[in-house]
C-alpha positions as CSV (number, residue, x, y, z in Angstrom):
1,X,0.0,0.0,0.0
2,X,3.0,2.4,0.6
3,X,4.2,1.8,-2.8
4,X,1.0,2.3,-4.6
5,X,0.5,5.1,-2.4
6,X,4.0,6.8,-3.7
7,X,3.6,5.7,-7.2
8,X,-0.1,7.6,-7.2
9,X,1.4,10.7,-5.6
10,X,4.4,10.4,-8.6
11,X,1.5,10.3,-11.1
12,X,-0.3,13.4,-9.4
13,X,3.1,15.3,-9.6
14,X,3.6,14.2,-13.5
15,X,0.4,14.9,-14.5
16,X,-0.2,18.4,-12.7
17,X,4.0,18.9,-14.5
18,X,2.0,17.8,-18.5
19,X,-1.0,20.0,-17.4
20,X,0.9,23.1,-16.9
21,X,3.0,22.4,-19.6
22,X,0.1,22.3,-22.2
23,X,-1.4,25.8,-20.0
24,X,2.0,27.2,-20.8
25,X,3.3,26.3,-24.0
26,X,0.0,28.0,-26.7
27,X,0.8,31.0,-24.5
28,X,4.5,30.7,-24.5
29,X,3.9,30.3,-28.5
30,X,1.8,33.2,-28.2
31,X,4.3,35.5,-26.6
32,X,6.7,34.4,-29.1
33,X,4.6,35.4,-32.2
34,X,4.1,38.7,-30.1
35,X,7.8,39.1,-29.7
36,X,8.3,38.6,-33.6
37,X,5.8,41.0,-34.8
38,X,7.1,43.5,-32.5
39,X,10.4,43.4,-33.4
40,X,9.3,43.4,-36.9
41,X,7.8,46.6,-36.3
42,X,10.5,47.9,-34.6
43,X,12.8,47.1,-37.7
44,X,10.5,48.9,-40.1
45,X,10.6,51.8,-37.6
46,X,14.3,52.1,-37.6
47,X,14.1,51.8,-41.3
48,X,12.2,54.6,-41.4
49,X,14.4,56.6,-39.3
50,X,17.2,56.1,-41.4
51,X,17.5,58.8,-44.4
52,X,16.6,57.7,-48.0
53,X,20.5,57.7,-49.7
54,X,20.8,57.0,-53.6
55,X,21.5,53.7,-55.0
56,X,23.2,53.0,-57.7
57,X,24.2,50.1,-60.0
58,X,26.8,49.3,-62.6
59,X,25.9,46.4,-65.1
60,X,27.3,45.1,-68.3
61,X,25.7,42.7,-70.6
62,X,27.7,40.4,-73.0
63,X,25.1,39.1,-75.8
64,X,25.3,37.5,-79.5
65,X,23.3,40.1,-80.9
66,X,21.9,43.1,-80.3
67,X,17.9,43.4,-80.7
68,X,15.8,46.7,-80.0
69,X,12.3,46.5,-80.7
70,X,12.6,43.1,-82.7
71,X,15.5,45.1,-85.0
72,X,18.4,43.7,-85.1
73,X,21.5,46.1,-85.7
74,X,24.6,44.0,-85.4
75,X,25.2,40.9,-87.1
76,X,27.4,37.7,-87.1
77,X,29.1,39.2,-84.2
78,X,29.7,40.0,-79.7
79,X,27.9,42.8,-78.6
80,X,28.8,44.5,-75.2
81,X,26.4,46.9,-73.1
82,X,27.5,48.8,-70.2
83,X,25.0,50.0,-67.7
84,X,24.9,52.4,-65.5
85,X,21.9,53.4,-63.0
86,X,21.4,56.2,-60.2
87,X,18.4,56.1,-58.2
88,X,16.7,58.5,-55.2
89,X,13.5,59.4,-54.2
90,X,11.9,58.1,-57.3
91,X,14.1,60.1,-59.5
92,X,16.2,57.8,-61.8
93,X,19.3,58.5,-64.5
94,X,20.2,55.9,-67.1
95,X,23.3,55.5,-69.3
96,X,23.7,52.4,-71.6
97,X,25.4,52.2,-74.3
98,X,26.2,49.6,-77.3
99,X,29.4,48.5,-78.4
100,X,29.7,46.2,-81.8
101,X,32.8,44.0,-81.6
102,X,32.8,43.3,-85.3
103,X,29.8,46.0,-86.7
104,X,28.1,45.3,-90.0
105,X,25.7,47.2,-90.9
106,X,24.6,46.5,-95.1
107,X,22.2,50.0,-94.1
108,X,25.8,52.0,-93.2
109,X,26.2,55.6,-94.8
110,X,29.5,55.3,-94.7
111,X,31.3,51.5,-93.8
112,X,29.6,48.8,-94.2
113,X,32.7,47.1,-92.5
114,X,33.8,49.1,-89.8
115,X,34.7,46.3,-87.2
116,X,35.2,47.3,-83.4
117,X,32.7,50.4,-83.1
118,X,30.9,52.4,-79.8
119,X,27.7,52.8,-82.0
120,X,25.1,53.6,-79.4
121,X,24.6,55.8,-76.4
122,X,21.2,56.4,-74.8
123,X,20.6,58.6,-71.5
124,X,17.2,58.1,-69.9
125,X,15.7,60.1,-67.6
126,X,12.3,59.0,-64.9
127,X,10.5,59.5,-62.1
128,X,8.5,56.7,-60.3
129,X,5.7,56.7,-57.9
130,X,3.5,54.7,-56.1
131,X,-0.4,56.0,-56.4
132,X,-2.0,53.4,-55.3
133,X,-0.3,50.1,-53.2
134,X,1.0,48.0,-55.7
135,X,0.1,50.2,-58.7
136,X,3.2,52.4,-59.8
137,X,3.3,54.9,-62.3
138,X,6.3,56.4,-64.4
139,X,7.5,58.8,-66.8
140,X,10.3,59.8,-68.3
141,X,12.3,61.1,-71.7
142,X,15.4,59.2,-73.3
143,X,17.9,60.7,-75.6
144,X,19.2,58.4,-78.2
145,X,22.6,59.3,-79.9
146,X,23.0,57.5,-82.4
147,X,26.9,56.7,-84.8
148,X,26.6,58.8,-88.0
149,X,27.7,55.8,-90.0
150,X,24.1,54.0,-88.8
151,X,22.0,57.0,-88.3
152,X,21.9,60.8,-90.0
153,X,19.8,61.7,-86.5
154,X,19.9,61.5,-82.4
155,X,16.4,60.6,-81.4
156,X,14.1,61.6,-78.7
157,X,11.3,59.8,-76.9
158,X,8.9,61.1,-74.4
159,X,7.1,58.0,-72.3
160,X,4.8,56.9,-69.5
161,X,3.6,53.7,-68.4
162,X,1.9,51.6,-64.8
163,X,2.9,48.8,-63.2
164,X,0.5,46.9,-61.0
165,X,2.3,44.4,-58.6
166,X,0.1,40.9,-58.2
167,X,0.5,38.6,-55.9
168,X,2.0,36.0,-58.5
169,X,3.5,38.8,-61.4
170,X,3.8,42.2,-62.6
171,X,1.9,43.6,-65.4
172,X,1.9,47.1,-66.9
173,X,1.8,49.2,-69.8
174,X,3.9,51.7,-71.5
175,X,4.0,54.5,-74.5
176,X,6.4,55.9,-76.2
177,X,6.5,58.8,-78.6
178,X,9.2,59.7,-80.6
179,X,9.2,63.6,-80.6
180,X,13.1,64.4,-82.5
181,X,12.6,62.7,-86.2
182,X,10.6,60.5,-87.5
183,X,7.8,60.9,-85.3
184,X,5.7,57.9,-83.9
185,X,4.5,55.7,-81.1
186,X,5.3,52.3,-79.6
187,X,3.0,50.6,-77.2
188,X,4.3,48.2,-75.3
189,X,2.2,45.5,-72.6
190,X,4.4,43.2,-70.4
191,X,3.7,40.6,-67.8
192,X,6.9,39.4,-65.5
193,X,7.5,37.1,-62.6
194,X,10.7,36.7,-60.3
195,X,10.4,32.6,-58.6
196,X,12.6,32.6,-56.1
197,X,15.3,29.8,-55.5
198,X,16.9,30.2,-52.2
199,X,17.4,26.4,-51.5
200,X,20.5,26.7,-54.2
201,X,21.8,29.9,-53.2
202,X,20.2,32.6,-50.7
203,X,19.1,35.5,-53.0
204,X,18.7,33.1,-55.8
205,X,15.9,33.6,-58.4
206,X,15.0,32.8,-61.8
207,X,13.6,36.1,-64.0
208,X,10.7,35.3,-66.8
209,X,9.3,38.3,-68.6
210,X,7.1,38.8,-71.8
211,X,6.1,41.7,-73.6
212,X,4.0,42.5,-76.6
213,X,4.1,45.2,-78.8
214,X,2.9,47.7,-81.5
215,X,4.0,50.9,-83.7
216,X,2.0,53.6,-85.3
217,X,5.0,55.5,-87.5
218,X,4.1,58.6,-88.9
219,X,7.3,58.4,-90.9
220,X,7.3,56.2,-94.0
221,X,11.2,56.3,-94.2
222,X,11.4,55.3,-90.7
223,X,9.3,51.5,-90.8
224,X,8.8,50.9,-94.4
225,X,6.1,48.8,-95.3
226,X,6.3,45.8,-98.6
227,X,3.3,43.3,-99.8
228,X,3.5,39.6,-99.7
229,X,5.7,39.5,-102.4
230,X,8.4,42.0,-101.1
231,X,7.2,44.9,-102.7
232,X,7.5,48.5,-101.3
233,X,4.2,50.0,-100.7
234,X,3.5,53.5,-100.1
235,X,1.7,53.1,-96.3
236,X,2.5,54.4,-93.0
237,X,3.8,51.3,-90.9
238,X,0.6,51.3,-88.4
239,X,0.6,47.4,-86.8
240,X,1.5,45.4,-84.0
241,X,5.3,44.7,-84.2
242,X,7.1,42.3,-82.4
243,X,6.8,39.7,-79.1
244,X,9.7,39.3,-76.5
245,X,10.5,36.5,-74.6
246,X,13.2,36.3,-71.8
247,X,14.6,34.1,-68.7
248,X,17.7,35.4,-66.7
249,X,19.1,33.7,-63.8
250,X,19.8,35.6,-61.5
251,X,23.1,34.6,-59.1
252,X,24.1,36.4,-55.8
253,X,28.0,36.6,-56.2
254,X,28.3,38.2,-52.6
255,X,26.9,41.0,-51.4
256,X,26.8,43.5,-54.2
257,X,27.4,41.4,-57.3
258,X,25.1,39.7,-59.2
259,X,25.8,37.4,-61.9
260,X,23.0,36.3,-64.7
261,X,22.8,34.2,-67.4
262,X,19.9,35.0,-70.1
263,X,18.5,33.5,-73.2
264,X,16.0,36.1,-75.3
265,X,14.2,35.4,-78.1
266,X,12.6,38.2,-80.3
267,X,9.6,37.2,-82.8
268,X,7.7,39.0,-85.3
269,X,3.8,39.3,-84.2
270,X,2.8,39.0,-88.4
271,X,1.0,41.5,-90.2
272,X,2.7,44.4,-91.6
273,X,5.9,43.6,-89.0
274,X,6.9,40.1,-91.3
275,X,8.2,42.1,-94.2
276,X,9.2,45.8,-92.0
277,X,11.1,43.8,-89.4
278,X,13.0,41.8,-91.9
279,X,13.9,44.6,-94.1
280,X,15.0,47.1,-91.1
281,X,17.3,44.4,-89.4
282,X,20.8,44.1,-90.2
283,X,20.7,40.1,-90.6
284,X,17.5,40.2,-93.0
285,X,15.7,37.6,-90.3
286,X,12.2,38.7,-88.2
287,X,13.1,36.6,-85.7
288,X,16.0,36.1,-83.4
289,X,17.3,34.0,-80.5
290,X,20.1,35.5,-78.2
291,X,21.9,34.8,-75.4
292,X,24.6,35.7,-73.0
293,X,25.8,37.4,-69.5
294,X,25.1,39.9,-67.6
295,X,27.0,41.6,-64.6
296,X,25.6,44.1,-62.2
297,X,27.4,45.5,-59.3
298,X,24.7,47.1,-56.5
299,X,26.4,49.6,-54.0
């Protein structure tokens, strides 16, 4: 009896130690959830304390080709496109420019063989802001300047476009009007999702994008426009152009670089852009496949 009697006061004891453990732990859990969110909000806070500073980024790509718009202007030969991007406070400053390692350019005023050649330098100007959460709005002006041996003009472009974040992907909208020479617009609709991979490497994701678009040239010199049978006709180029397709991995190198390899593939959307497309681009073709590296250093 003195044995059962101890044995029953060990199982009082165990039990009452269980039932305060299952009173404790939900609120212990509880606090802990408590203590997470507030120091959550406490991070934020400090974040906010902290003065806006401007970012900046400097990025090169190393690609096959060069593409704009579905155009292709170089051929058979390394392009190389240095980047570089200042950011505050919404405000943003662009310089990119294009360098041919081999240029050949059948269109050329001058050489058609000119080989190594800085042929492109664009400055873009823009200002972001968020109207609505998730829905961002832009604008902004970009300043073409353009090698005399593939252009007689700089060009000028006034745009605007939104941006409306999704759970899932982006989607947004953009127009551009060319206000310099030959005057026109391009429309352009886009939908983009960043999948993160941070099982590989932390910061890890994998970039797919896709865009749409369409140009109303009031310039018959600048998008010519030929039947079925190759023929010039005597039309303003008024259709919708090309289709873009892209996947970039992107690959944390540290903590400012970022490393990406990228496959594109440009394709004509039919239409009046078949013939246009493959009379503007340097290789004759309406669609092309490109690929390559790109580089970008955050600081």
């Amino acid at each position: 009896m003195e044995k059962l009697g101890v044995r029953s006061k060990w199982v009082v004891v165990i039990s009452a130690i269980l039932g305060l453990m299952a009173w404790w732990a939900p609120a212990g859990l509880a606090d802990e959830a408590k203590t997470e969110e507030l120091q959550k909000v406490e991070a934020k806070a400090e974040e906010a304390k902290e003065p806006e500073k401007p970012q900046w980024n400097l990025g090169a790509d190393f690609l096959n080709q060069y593409v704009w718009r579905g155009i292709a202007l170089s051929k058979n030969a390394m392009v190389f496109q240095p980047s570089l991007t200042g950011s505050y406070k919404g405000f943003a400053f662009n310089v990119w420019s294009n360098i041919d390692m081999n240029e050949r350019n059948p269109y050329a005023f001058n050489n058609t063989r000119r080989g190594f050649a800085w042929n492109e330098t664009d400055l873009t100007f823009s200002y972001t802001r968020e109207v609505y959460p998730n829905l961002n709005l832009t604008g902004g002006l970009i300043y073409y300047i353009l090698d005399g041996n593939n252009s007689q003009f700089n060009s000028v472009e006034i745009y605007g476009g939104a941006d409306y974040k999704l759970p899932w992907f982006n989607f947004g909208f953009a127009a551009y009007r060319e206000v310099s020479h030959f005057p026109g617009t391009y429309l352009n609709w886009y939908i983009h999702r960043a999948i993160d991979i941070p099982y590989l490497v932390e910061g890890m994701n994998l970039d797919l994008y896709a865009s749409w678009s369409a140009e109303f040239s009031n310039d018959k010199a600048a998008y010519p426009v030929f039947d079925s049978a190759g023929n010039l006709e005597n039309k303003l180029y008024q259709s919708l152009h090309a289709g873009y397709l892209a996947v970039a991995l992107n690959v944390p190198v540290g903590k400012y670089v970022v490393v990406a390899p990228k496959i594109q593939y440009w394709y004509g959307l039919g239409g009046q852009s078949t013939g246009t497309l493959r009379a503007l681009s340097w290789d004759q073709q309406q669609n092309h496949l490109l690929g390559g590296l790109n580089i970008t250093v955050n600081f």
